[in-house]
N, CA, C and O of each residue as an XYZ file, in Angstrom:
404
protein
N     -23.885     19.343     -7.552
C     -22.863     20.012     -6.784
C     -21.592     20.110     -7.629
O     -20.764     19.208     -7.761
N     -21.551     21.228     -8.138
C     -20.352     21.604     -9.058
C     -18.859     21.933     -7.897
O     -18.863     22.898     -7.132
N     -17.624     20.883     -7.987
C     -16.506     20.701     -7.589
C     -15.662     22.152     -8.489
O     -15.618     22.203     -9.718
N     -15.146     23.066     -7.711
C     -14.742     24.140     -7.886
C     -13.048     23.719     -7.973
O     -12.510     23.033     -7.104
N     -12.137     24.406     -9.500
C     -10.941     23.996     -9.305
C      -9.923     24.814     -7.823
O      -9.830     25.884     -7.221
N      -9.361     23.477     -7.844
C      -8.372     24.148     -6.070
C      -7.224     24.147     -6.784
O      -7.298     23.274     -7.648
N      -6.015     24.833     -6.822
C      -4.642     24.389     -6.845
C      -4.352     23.698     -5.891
O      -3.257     23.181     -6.110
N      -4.968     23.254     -4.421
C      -4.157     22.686     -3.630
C      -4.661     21.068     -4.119
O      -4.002     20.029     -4.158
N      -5.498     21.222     -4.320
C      -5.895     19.545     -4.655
C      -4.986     19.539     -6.117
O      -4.135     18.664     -5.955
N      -4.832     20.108     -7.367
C      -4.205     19.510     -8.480
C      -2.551     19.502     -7.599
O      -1.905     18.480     -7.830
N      -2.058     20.243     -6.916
C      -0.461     19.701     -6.241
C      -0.401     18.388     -5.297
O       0.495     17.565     -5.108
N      -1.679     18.516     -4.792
C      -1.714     16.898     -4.277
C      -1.774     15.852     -5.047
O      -1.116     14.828     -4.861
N      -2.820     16.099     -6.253
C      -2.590     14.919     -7.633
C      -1.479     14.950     -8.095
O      -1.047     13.823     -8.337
N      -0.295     16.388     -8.510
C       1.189     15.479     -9.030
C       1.314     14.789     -7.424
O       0.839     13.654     -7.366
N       1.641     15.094     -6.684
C       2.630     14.586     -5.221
C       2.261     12.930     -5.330
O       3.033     12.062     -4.924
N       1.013     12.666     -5.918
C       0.324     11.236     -6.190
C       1.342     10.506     -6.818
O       2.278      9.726     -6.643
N       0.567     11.273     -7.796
C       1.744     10.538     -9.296
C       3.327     10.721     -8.950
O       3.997      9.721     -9.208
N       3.813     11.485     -8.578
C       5.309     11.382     -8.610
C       5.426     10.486     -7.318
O       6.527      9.959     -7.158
N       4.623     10.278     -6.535
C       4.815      9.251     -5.308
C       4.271      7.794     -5.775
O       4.525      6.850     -5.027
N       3.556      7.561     -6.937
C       3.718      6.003     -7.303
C       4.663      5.853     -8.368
O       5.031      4.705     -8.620
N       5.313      7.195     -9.317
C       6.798      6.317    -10.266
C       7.850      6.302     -9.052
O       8.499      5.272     -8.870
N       8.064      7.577     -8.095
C       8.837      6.901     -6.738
C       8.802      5.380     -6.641
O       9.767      4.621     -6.723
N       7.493      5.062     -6.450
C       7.104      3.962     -5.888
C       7.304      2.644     -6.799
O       7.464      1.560     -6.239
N       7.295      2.728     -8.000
C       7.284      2.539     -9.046
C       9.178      1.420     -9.475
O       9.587      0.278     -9.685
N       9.758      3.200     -9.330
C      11.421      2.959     -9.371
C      11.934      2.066     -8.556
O      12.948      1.392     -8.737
N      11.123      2.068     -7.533
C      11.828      2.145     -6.013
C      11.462      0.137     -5.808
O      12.288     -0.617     -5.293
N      10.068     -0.340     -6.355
C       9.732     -1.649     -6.297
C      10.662     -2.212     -7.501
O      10.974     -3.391     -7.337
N      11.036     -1.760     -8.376
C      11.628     -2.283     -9.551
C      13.661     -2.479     -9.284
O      14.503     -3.268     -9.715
N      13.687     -1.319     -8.393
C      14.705     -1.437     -8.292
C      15.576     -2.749     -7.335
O      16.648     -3.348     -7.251
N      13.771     -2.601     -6.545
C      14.590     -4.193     -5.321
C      14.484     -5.128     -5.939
O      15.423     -5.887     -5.702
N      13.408     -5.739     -7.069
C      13.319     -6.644     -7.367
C      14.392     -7.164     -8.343
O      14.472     -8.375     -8.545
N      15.244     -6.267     -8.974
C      16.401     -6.413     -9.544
C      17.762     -6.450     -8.708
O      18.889     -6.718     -9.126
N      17.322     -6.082     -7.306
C      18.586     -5.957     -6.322
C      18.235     -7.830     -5.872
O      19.045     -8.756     -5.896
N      16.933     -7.862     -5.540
C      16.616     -9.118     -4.802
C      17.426    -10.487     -5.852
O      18.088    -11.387     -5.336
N      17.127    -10.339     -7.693
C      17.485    -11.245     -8.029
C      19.028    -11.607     -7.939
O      19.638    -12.677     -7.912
N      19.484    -10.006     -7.895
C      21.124    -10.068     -7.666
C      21.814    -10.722     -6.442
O      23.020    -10.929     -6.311
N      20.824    -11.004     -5.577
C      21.049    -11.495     -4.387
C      22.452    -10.592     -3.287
O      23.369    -11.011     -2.580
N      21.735     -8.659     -3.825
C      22.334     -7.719     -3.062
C      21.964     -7.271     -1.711
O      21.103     -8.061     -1.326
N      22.149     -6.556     -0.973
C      21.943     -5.881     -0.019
C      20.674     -4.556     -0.375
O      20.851     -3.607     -1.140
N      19.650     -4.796      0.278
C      18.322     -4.401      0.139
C      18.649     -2.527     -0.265
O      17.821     -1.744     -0.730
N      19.887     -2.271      0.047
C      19.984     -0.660      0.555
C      18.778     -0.004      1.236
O      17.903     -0.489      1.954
N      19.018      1.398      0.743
C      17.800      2.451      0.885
C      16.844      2.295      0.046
O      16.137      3.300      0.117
N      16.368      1.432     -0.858
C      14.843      1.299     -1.299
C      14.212      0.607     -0.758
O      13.482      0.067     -1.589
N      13.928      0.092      0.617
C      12.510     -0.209      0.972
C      12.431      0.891      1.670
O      11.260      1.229      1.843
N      13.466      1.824      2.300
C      12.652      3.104      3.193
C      12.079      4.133      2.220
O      11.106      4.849      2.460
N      12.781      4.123      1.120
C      12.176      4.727     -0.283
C      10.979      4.638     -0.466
O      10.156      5.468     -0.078
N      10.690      3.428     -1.194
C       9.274      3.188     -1.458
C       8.316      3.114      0.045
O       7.167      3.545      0.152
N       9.012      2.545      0.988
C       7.632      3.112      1.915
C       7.167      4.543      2.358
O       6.035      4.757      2.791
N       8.485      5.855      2.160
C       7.509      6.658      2.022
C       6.882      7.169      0.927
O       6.194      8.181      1.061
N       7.024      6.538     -0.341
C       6.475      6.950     -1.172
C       4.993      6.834     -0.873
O       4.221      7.769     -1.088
N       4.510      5.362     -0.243
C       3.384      4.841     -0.260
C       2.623      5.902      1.119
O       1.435      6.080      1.387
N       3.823      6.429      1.750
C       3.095      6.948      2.860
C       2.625      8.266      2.445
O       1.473      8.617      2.697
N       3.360      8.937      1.891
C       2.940     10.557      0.342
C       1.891     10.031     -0.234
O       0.917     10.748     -0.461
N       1.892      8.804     -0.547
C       0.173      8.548     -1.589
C      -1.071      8.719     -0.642
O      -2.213      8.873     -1.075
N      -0.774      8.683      0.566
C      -1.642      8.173      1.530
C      -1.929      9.552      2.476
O      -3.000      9.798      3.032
N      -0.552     10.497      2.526
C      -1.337     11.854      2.956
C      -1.588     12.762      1.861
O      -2.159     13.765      2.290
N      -1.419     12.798      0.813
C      -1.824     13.239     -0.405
C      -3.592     13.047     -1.056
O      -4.197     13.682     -1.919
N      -4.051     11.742     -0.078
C      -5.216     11.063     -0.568
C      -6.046     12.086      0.774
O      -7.017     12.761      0.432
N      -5.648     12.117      2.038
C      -6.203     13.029      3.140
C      -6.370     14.351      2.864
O      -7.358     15.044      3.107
N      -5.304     14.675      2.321
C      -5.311     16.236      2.079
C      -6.653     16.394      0.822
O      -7.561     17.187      1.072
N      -6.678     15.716     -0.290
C      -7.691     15.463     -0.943
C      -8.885     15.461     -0.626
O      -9.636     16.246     -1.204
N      -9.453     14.473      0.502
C     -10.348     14.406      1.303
C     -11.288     15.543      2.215
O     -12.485     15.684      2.466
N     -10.035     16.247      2.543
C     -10.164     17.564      3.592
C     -10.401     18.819      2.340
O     -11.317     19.578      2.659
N      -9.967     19.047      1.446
C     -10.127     20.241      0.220
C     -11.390     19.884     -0.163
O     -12.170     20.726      0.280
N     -12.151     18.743     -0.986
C     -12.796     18.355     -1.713
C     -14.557     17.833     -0.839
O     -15.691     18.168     -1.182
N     -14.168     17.033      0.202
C     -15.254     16.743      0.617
C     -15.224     17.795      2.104
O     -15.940     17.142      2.863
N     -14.935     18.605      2.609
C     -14.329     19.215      3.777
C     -15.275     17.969      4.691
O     -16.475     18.109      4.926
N     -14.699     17.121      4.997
C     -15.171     16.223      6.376
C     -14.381     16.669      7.995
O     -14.652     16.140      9.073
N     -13.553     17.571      7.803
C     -13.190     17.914      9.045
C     -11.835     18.398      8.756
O     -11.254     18.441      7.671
N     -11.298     18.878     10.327
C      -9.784     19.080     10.166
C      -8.681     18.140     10.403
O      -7.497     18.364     10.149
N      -9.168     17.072     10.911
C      -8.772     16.203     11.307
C      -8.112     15.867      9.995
O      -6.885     15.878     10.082
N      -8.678     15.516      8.579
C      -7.669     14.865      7.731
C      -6.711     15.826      7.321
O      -5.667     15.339      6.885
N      -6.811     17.393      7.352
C      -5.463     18.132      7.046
C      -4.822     17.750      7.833
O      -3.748     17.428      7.327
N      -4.842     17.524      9.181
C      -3.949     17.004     10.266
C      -3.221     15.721      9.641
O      -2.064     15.821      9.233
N      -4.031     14.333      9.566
C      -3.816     14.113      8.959
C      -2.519     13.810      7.899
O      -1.643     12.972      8.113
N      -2.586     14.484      6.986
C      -2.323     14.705      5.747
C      -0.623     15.488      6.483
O       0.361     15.028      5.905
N      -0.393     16.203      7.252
C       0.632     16.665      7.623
C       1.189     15.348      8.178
O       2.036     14.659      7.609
N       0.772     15.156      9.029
C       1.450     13.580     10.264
C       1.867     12.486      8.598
O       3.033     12.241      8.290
N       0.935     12.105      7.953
C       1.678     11.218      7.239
C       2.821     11.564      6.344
O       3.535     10.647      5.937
N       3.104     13.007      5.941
C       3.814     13.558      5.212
C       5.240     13.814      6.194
O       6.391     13.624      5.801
N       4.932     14.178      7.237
C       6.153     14.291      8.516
C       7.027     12.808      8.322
O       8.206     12.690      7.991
N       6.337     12.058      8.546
C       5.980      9.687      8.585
C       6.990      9.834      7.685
O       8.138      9.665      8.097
N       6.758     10.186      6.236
C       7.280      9.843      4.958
C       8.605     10.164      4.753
O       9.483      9.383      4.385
N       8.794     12.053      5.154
C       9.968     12.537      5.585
C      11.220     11.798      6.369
O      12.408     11.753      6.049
N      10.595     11.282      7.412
C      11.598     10.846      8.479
C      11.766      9.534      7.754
O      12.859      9.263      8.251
N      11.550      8.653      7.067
C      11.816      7.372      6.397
C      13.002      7.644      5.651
O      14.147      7.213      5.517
N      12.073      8.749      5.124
C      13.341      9.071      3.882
C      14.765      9.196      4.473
O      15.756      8.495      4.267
N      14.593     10.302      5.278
C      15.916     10.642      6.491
C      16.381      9.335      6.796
O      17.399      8.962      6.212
N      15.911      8.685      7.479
C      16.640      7.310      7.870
C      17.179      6.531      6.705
O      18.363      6.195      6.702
N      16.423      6.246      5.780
C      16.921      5.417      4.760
C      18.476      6.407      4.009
O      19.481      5.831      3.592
N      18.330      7.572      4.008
C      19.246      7.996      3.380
C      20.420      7.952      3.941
O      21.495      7.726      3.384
N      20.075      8.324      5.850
C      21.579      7.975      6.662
C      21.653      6.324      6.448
O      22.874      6.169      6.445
N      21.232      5.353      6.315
C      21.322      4.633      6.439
C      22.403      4.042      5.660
O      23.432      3.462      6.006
N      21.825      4.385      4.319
C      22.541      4.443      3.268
C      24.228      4.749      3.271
O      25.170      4.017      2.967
N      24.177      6.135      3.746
C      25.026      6.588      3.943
C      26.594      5.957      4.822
O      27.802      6.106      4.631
N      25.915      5.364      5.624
C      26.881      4.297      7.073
C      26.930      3.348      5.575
O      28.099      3.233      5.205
N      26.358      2.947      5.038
C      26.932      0.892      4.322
C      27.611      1.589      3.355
O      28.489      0.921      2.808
N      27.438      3.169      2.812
C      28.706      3.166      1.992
C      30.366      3.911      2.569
O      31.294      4.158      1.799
N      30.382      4.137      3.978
C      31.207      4.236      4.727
C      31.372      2.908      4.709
O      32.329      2.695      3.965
N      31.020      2.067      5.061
C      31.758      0.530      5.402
C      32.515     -0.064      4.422
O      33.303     -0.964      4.713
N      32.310      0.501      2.802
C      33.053     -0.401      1.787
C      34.157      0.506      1.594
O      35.071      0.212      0.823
């Protein structure tokens, strides 16, 4: 069974990769905030949606490649919506602690 090239599956493989150096930046950056003994900011809502992009990126994959249903494009949208709204929060979040200084 010869796998036919998709563009939608190679844009889901970068969205991968740029969602684990996200993920990547984003673990490196707390662990250098943690030793500083700073305020966590906006990188844990960071990296969790990064991890949540790896994870509808891996559905959308699933649904192109093996077609098992529609359910994982569904899927693949809902966790990407998930990831969005993290981001949103972490960024207002952000936003209020640098109003406070």
């Amino acid at each position: 069974m010869a796998i036919e090239f998709d563009l939608k599956v190679l844009v889901d493989v970068i969205g991968i990769v740029i969602s684990l150096i996200l993920g990547f930046f984003c673990y490196s950056s707390l662990e250098m905030i943690k030793r500083l003994k700073l305020q966590a900011s906006m990188f844990t809502p960071v990296l969790m949606a990064g991890i949540i992009f790896v994870f509808g990126s891996v559905m959308s994959i699933f649904h192109s490649l093996l077609m098992l249903g529609e359910i994982f494009e569904l899927l693949h949208h809902v966790f990407w919506a998930v990831g969005l709204a993290i981001l949103t929060y972490g960024a207002y979040s952000y936003g209020k602690m640098l109003k406070r200084m």
